[in-house]
GUVEXDO-675969 format. One record per residue (C-alpha): residue number from 1; residue in three letters; x, y, z. Coordinates in Angstrom, 3 decimals, padded with zeros to 6 digits. Each point is the difference from the previous one (the first is absolute). Layout:
BEGIN
NUM:ALA:X:Y:Z
...
END
This chain:
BEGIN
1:UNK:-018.998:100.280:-066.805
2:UNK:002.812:-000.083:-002.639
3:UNK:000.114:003.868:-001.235
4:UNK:001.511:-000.359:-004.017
5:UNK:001.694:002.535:-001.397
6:UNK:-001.271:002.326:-002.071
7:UNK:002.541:000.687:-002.986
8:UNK:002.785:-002.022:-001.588
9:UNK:002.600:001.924:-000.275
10:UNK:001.681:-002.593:-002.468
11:UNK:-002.467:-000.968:-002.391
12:UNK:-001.445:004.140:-000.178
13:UNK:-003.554:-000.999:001.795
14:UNK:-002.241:001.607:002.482
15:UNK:-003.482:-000.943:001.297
16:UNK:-002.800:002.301:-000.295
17:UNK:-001.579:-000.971:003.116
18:UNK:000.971:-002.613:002.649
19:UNK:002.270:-002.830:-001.699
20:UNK:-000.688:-003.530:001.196
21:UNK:001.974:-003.296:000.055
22:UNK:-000.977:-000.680:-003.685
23:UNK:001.589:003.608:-001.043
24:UNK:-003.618:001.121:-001.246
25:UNK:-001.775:003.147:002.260
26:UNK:-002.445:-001.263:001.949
27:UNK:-002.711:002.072:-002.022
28:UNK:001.262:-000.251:-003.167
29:UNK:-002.004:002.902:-002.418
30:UNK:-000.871:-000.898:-003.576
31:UNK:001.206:004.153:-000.421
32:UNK:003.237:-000.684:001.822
33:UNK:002.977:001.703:-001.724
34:UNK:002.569:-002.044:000.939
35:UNK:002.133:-001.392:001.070
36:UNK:000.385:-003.353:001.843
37:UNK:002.059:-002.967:-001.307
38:UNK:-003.058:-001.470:-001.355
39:UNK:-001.338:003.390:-001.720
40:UNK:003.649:000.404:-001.520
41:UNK:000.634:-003.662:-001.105
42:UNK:-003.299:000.712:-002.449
43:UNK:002.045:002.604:-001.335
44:UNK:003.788:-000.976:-000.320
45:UNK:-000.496:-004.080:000.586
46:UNK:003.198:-001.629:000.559
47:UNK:002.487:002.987:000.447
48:UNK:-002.168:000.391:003.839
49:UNK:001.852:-003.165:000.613
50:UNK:002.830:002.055:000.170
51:UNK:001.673:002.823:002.756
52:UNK:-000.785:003.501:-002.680
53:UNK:002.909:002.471:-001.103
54:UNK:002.598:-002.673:-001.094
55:UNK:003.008:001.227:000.103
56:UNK:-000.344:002.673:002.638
57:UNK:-000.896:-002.214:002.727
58:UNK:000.199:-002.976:002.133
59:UNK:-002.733:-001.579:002.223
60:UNK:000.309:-002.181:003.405
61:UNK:-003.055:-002.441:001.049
62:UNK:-002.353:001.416:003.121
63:UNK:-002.042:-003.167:000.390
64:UNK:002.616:-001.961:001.822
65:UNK:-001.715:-001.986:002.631
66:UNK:-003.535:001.643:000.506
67:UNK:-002.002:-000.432:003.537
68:UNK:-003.586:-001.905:-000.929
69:UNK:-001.336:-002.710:-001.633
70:UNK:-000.678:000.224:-003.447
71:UNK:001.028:-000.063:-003.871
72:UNK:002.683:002.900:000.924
73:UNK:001.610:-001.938:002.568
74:UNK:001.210:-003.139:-002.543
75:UNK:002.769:000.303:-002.012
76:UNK:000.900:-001.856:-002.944
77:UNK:002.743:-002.635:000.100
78:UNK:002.865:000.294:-002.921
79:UNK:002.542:-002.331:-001.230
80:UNK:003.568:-000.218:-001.053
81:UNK:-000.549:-003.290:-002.517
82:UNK:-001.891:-002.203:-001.936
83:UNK:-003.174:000.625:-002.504
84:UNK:-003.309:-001.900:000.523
85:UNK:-003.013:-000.076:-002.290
86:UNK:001.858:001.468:-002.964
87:UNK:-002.628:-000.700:-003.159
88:UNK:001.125:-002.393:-002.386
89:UNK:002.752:000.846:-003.009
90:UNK:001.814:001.892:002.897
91:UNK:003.205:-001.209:001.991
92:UNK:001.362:001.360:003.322
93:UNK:002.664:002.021:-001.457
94:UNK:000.264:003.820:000.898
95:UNK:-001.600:001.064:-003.350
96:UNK:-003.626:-002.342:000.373
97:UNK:-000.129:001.157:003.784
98:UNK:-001.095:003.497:-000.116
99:UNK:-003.221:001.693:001.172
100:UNK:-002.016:000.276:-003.150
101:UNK:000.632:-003.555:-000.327
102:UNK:-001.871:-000.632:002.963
103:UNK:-003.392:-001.191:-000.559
104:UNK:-003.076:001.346:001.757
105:UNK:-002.745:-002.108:-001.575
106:UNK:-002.450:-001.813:002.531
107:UNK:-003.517:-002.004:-000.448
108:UNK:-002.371:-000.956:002.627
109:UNK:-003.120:-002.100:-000.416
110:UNK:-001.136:-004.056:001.011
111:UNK:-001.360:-001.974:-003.012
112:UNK:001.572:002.614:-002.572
113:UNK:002.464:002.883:000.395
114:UNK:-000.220:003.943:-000.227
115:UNK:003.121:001.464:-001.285
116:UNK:001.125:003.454:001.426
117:UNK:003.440:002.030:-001.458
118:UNK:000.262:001.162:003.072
119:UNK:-001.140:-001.478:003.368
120:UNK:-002.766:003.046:000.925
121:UNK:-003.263:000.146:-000.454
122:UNK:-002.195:003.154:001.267
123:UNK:-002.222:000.340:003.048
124:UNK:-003.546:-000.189:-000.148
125:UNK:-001.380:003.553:-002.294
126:UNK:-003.633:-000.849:000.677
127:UNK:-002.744:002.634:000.737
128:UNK:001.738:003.254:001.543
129:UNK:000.197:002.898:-002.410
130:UNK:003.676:000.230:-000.521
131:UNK:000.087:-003.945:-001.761
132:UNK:-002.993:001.026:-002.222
133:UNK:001.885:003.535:-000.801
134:UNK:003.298:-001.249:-001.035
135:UNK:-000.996:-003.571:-001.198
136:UNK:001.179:000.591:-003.538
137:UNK:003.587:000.793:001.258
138:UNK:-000.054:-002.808:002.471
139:UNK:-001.439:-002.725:-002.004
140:UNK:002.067:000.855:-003.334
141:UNK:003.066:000.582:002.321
142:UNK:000.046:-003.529:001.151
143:UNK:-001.001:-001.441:-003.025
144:UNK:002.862:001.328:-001.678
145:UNK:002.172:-001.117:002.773
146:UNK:-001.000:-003.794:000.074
147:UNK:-001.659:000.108:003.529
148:UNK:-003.390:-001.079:001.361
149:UNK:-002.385:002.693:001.012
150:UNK:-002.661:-000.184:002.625
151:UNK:-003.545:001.493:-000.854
152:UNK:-001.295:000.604:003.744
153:UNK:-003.107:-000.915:001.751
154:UNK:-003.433:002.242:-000.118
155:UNK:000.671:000.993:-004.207
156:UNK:-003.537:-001.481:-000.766
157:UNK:-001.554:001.334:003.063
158:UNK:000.597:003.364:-000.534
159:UNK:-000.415:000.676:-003.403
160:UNK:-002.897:001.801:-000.770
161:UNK:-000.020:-000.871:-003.695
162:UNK:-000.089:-003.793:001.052
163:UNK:-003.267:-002.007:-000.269
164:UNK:-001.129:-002.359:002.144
165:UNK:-002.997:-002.315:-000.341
166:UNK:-001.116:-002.017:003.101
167:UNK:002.928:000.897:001.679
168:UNK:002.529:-001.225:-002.521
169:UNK:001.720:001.507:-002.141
170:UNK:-000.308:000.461:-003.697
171:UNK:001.815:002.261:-001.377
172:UNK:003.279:002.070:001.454
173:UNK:001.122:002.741:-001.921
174:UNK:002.847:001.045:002.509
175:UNK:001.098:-003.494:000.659
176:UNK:000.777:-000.672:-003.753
177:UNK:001.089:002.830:-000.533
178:UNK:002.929:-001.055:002.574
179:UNK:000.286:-003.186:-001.406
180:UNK:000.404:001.218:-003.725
181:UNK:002.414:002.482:000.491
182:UNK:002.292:-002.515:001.616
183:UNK:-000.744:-002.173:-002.669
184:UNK:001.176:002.367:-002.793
185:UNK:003.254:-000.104:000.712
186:UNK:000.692:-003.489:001.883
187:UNK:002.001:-002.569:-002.036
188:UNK:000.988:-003.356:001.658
189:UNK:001.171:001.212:003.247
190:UNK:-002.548:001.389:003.062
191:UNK:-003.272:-000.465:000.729
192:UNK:-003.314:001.721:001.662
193:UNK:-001.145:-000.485:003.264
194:UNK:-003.363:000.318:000.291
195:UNK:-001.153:000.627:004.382
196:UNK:-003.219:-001.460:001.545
197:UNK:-001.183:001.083:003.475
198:UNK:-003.412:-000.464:001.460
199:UNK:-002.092:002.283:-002.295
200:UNK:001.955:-000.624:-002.750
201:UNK:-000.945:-003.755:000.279
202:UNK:-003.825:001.140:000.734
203:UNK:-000.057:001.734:-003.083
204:UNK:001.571:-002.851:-002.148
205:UNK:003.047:001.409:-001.196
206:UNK:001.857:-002.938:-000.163
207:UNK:-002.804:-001.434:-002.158
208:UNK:000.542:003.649:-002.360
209:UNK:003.446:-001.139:-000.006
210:UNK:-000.026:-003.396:-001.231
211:UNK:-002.883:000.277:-002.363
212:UNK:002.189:002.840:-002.004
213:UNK:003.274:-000.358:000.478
214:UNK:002.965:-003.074:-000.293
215:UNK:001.653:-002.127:002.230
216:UNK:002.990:002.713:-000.315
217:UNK:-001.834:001.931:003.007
218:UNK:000.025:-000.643:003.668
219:UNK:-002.635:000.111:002.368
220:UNK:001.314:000.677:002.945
221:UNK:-001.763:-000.391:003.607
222:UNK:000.301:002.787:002.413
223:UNK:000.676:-001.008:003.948
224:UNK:001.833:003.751:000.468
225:UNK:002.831:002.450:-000.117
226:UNK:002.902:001.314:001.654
227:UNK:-001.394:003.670:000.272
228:UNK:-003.411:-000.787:002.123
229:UNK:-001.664:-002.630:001.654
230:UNK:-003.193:000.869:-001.824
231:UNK:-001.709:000.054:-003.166
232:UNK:001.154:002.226:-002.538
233:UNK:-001.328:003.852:000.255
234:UNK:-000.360:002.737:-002.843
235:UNK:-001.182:003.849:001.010
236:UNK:-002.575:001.662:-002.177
237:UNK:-001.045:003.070:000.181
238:UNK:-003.321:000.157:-002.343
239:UNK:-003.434:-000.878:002.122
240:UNK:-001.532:-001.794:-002.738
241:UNK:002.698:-002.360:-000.829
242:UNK:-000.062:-000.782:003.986
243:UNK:-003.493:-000.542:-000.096
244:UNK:000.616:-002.312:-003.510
245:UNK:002.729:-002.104:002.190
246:UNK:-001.811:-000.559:002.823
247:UNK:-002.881:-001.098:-002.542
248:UNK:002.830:-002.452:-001.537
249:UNK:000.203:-001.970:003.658
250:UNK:002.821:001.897:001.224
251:UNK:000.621:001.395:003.637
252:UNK:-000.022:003.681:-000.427
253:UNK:001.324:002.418:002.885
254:UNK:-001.897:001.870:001.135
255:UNK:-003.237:-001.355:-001.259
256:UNK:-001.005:002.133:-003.033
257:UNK:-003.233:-001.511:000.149
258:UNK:-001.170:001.515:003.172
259:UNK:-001.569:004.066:-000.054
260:UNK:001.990:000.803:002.537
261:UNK:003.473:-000.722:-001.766
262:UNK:-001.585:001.925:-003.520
263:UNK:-000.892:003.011:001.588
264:UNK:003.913:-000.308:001.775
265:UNK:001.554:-000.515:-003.314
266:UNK:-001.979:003.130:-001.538
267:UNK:000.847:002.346:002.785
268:UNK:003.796:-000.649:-000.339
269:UNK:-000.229:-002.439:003.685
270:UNK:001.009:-002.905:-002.108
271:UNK:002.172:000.333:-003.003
272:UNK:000.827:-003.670:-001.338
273:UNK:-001.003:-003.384:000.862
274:UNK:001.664:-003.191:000.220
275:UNK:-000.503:-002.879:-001.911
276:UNK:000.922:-003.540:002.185
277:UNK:000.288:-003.514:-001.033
278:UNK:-001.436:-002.632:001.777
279:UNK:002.555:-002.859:002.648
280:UNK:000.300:-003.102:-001.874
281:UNK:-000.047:-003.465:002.261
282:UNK:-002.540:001.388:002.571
283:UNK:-002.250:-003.365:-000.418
284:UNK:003.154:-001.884:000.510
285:UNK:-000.210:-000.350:003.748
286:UNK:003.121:-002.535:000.531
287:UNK:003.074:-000.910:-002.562
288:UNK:-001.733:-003.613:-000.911
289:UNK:-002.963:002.693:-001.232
290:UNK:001.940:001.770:-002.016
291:UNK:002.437:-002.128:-001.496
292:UNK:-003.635:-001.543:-001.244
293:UNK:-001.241:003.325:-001.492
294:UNK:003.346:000.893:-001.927
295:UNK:000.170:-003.413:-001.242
296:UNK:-003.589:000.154:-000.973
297:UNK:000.500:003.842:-002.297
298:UNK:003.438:-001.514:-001.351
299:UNK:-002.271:-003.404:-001.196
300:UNK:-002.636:002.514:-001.543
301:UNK:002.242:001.889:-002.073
302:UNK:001.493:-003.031:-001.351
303:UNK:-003.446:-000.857:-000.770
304:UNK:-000.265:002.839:-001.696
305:UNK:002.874:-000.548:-002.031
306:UNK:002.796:001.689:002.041
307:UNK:003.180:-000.942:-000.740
308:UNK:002.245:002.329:002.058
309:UNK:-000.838:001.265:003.725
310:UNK:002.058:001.679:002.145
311:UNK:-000.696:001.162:003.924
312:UNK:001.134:003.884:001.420
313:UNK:000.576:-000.231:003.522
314:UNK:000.595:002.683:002.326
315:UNK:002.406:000.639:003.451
316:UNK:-002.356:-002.425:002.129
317:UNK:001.734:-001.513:002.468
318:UNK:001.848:-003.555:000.037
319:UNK:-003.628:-001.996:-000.383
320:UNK:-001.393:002.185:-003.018
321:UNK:004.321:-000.385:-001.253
322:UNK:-000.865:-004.013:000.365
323:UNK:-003.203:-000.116:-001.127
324:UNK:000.807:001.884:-003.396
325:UNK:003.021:-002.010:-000.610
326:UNK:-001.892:-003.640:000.749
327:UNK:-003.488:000.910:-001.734
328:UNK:002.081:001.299:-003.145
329:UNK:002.153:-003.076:000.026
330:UNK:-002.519:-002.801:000.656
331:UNK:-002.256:001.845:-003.181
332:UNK:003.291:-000.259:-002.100
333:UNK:-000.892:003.952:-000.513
334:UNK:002.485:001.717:-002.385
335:UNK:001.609:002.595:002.178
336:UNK:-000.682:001.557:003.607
337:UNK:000.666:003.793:000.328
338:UNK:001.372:000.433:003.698
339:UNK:-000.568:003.733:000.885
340:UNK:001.429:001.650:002.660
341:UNK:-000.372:002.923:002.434
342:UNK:002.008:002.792:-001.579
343:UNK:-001.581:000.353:-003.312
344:UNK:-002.137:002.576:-001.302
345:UNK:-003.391:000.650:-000.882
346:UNK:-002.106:002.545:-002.499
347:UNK:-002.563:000.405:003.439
348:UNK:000.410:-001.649:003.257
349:UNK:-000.893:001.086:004.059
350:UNK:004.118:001.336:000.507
351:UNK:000.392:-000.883:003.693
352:UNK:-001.735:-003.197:-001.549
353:UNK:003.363:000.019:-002.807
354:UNK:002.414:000.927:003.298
355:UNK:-001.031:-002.719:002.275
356:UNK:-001.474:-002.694:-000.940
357:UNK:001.259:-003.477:-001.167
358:UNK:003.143:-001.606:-000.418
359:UNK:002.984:001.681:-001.769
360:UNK:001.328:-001.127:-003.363
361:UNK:002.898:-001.719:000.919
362:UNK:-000.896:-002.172:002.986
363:UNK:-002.993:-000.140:-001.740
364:UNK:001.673:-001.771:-002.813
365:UNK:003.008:-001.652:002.003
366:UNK:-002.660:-002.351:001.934
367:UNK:-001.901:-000.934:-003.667
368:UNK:002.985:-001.204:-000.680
369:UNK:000.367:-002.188:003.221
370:UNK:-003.293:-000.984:-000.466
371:UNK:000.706:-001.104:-003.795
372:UNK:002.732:-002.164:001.063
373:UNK:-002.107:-001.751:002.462
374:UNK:-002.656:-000.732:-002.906
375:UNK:002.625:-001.219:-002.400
376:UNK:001.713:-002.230:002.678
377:UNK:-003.541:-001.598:000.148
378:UNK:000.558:-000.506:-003.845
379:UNK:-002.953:002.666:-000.429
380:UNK:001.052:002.251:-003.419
381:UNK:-000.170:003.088:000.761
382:UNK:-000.938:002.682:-002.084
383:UNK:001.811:002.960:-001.264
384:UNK:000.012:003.248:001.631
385:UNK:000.088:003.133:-000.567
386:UNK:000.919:002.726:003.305
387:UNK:-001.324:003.226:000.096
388:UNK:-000.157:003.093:002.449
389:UNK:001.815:003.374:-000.530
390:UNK:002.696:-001.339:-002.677
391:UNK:001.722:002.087:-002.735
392:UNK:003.351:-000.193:-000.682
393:UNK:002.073:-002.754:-001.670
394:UNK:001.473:-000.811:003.040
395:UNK:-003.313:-000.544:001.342
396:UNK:-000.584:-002.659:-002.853
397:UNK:003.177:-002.364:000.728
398:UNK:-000.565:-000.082:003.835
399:UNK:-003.326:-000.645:-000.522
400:UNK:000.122:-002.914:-002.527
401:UNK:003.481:-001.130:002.448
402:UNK:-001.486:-000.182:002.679
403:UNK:-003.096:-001.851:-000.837
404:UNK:001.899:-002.503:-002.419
405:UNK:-000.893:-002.144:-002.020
406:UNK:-003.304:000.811:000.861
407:UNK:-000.711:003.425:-001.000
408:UNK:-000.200:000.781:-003.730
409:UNK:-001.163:003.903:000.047
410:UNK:000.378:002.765:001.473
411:UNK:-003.329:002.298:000.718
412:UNK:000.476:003.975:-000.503
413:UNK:-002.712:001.838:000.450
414:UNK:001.199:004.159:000.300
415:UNK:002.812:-000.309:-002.154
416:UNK:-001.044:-000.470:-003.387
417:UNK:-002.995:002.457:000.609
418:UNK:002.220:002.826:001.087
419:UNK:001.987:-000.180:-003.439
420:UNK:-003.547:-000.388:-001.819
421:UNK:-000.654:003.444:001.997
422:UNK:002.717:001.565:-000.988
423:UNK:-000.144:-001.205:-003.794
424:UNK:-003.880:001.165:-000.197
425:UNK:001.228:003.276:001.038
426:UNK:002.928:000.729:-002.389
427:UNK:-002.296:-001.835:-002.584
428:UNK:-002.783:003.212:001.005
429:UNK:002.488:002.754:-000.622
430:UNK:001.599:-001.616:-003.226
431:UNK:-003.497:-001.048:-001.701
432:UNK:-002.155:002.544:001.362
433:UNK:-002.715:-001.620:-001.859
434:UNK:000.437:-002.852:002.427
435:UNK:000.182:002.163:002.823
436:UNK:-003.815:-000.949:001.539
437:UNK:000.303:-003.861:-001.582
438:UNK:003.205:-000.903:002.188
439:UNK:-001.002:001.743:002.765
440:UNK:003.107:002.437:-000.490
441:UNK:000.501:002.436:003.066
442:UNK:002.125:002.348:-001.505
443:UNK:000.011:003.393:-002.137
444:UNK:003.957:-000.447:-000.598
445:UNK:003.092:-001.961:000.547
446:UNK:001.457:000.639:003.808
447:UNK:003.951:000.396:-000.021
448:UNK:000.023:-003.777:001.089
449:UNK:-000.746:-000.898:-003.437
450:UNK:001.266:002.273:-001.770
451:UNK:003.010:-000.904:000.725
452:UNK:000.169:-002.836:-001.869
453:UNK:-001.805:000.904:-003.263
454:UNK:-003.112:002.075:-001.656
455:UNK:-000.868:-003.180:-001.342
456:UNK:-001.243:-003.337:000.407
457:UNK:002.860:-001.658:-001.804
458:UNK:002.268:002.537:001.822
459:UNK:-001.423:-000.888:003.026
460:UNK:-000.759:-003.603:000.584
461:UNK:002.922:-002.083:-000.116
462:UNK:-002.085:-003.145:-001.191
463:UNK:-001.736:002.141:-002.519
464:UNK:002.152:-001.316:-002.922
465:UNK:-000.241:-003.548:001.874
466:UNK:-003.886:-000.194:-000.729
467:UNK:000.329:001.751:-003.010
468:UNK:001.864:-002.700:-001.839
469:UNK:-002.431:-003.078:002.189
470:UNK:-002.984:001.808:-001.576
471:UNK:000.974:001.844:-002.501
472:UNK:000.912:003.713:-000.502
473:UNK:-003.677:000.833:-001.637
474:UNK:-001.923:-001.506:002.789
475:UNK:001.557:001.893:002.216
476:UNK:-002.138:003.131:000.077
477:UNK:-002.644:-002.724:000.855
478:UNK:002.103:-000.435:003.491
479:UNK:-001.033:001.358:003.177
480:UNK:002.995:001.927:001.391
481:UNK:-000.613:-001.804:003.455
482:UNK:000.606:-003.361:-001.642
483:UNK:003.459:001.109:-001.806
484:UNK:000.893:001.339:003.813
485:UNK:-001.380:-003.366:001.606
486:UNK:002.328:-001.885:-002.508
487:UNK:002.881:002.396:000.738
488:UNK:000.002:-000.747:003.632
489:UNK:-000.796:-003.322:-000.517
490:UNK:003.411:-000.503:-001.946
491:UNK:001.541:001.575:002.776
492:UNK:-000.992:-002.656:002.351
493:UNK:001.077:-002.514:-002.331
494:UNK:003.430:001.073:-000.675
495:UNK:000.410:000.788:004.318
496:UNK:-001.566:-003.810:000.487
497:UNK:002.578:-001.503:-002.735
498:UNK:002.882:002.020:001.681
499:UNK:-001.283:-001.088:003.725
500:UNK:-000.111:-003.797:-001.609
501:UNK:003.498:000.249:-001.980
502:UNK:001.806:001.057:003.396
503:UNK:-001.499:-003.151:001.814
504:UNK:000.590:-001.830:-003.299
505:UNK:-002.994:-001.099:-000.572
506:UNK:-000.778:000.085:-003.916
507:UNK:-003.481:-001.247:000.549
508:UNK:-003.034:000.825:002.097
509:UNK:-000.410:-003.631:000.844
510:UNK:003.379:-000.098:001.645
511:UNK:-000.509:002.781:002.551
512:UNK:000.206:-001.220:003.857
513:UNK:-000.229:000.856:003.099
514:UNK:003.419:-000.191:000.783
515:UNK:000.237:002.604:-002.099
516:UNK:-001.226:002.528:001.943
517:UNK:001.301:001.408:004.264
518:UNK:-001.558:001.242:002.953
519:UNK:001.278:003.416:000.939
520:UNK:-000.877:-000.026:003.083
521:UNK:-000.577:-002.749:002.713
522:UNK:-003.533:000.691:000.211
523:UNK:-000.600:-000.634:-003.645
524:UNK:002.025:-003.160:000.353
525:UNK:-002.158:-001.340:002.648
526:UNK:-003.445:000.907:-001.500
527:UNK:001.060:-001.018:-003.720
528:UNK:002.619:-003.013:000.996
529:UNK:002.358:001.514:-002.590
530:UNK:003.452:-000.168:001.482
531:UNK:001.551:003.262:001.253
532:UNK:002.521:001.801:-002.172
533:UNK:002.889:-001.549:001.332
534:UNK:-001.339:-003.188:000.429
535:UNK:-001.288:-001.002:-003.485
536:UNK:002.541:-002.518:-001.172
537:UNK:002.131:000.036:002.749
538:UNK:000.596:-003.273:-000.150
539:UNK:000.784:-000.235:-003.485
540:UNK:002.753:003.043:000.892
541:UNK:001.376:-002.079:002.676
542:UNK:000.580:-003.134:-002.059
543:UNK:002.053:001.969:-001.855
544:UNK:001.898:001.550:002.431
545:UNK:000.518:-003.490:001.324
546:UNK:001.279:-002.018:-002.842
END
């Protein structure tokens, strides 16, 4: 196992806890201090695309040619001419090609498009404590940024303030709550997600959905996730609101209903319980079965009135890989999230996180193969969107390179909700009054901030930024999380139009995967992407040969 470093001495960062590939701790704490790359970008935004103390210093590269398979062990091709994709009014002289001019737009979608300003959209923030803590921060956060956010599965089930009649649903408090405070702040670009897994189609919650809201959301189904091969899980801690959960339909461990569990829990035996979704496709006993069943839920919904679906797919092996990608393409679905092992997860089994299913970039590599052999069969395929322990801007272009043309997005899940973390907190110390509303861990400002500024607009770099989107009056309205979300989100922006500029590529929908090398010969032979010294050899030689 690949052990990564824990501090940068370049960019000024050090992990908490144990850094993985994506840069994040593997435990990352809503309290945390600081200060990864991803807890610092919320903070300073684009200057943490830069080596700190200019001036005093100079940096050298330590990720040369990594051992292992994964994200870390591409690098990105670069170019000494030409310009492709450069938007219209601009020419291919050296003043038109330059980063900013670089344009990160995207859209996904089958009968109509979804525009994005940036290709990201969230994971899934569904029913564990930290989404429904910090949903203000996240949800106005990527509202403001122009990216779709995904309200996760279980919402409905677990709210106690929700009613149900007959099983259904009728009314969701928590749910539109999500959905309005996205909507508050969402112009043309983005969009909602909107998760169904087995009790969240028991209790109708796609029918909620489309009896109260527009075509502008997106139910999407739920096969899995990179994190667990399992239904989703939350931890509570109160005996009644087991016993209320287990009353709802769900699987409750251990089993608050029984005597012998209550009088546990009351002596101190038992302190929490876990909350467990339900497998999906267990009636299904062959693929014939349940390519019938998915068709069957995608033809209800559009008999409901659905006009956008999606499918989330987790790190199954090659036949769940192939089944997602034909199922979504022969129901002309709107996007299929491919999520790998590596990603992360508000609760999941760990050894369950460590070892089981396929990791993100073979993962990915083969849904590529496999979309190739669908559209040599003249079979559309739809777009994509990859997933699984991504968080940098580097992460971004070899994602969308390296499934081009097909992928569209790129899913980050941890990222964005570390800098709403970190915002909520500063937001507690500098509007006490907020303090218990955003969830705010701290009493003061640690040096880490403090650093920076004493206040918002000293702190934030894309304070000002939001300020003049929204206006300067609505900002007190603002959760601090959002204006850090934003702020890291720029960030990632600015790093993908540099990564894009040096491959000259002025447009997402020129990115290739020629664009991209194996670092190693193992990486070469899982991915197929030629080894460093072999990726346009033959174009080198031609020249050498004229």
């Amino acid at each position: 196992m690949l052990n990564w470093p824990k501090r940068n001495d370049a960019l000024g960062t050090v992990n908490r806890g144990n850094p993985c590939e994506s840069g994040l701790c593997t435990l990352c704490q809503s309290d945390c201090r600081g200060r990864c790359e991803t807890w610092m970008s919320a903070l300073k935004g684009r200057k943490m695309l830069y080596p700190r103390d200019f001036g005093d210093i100079t940096s050298g590269s330590r990720n040369i040619a990594p051992q292992g398979v994964g994200y870390h062990s591409l690098r990105v091709n670069g170019y000494a001419h030409d310009a492709e994709g450069l938007a219209e009014g601009l020419s291919d002289n050296a003043d038109d090609c330059i980063f900013p001019n670089v344009v990160t737009e995207t859209e996904f979608g089958n009968k109509s498009k979804i525009k994005s300003k940036i290709p990201l959209m969230t994971g899934a923030l569904g029913s564990t404590t930290i989404a429904q803590k910090y949903w203000n921060s996240f949800a106005v956060g990527a509202a403001l940024s122009g990216f779709p956010i995904v309200i996760g599965e279980n919402v409905v089930g677990i709210d106690r303030e929700a009613t149900l009649e007959n099983g259904k649903v009728v009314d969701a408090p928590e749910l539109d709550r999500r959905i309005e405070i996205y909507k508050r702040y969402a112009d043309d670009y983005g969009a909602i997600f909107i998760q169904l897994n087995v009790e969240d189609t028991r209790n109708g919650v796609a029918e909620y959905i489309l009896d109260n809201y527009d075509e502008d959301v997106i139910i999407e189904l739920k096969w899995g996730q990179g994190a667990k091969s399992i239904g989703g899980e939350i931890q509570v801690t109160s005996l009644e609101y087991a016993k209320f959960l287990a009353n709802r339909g769900y699987v409750v461990d251990p089993d608050p209903t029984l005597e012998r569990n209550q009088k546990a829990f009351k002596s101190g035996a038992i302190k929490s319980f876990a909350r467990h979704s339900r497998l999906g496709g267990t009636e299904a006993a062959s693929t014939e079965a349940l390519r019938e069943d998915f068709m069957e839920s995608v033809e209800y919904l559009r008999s409901l009135g659905c006009k956008k679906i999606s499918l989330k797919t987790g790190a199954y092996g090659m036949k769940g890989l192939a089944m997602a990608l034909r199922f979504a393409a022969d129901t002309e679905l709107d996007l299929l999230t491919i999520d790998g092992a590596g990603g992360g997860t508000g609760m999941s089994p760990w050894n369950m996180m460590e070892h089981w299913g396929v990791p993100s970039l073979v993962l990915h590599s083969k849904a590529v193969e496999y979309a190739d052999i669908l559209a040599e069969q003249g079979i559309e395929v739809p777009d994509l969107s990859f997933g699984g322990g991504l968080a940098r801007e580097d992460h971004i272009f070899k994602a969308l390179a390296l499934g081009a043309p097909y992928t569209k997005l790129v899913c980050m899940g941890r990222a964005p909700m570390v800098a709403g973390f970190l915002g909520s907190n500063i937001e507690g110390v500098l509007r006490p009054e907020n303090k218990e509303q955003v969830n705010g861990n701290w009493d003061k400002l640690p040096k880490t901030v403090k650093k920076f500024g004493k206040t918002a607009e000293g702190i934030f770099a894309g304070w000002h930024d939001v300020a003049e989107q929204i206006g300067e009056a609505e900002m007190e309205n603002i959760p601090l999380g959002a204006v850090a979300i934003y702020t890291l989100t720029d960030k990632l922006k600015a790093g993908l139009q540099q990564f894009m500029a040096g491959a000259r590529k002025f447009n997402l929908s020129q990115i290739e995967r020629s664009d991209l090398m194996s670092a190693n010969r193992e990486t070469e032979a899982e991915t197929g992407i030629p080894y460093m010294t072999e990726a346009l050899d033959d174009k080198a030689k031609e020249i050498l040969k004229k």
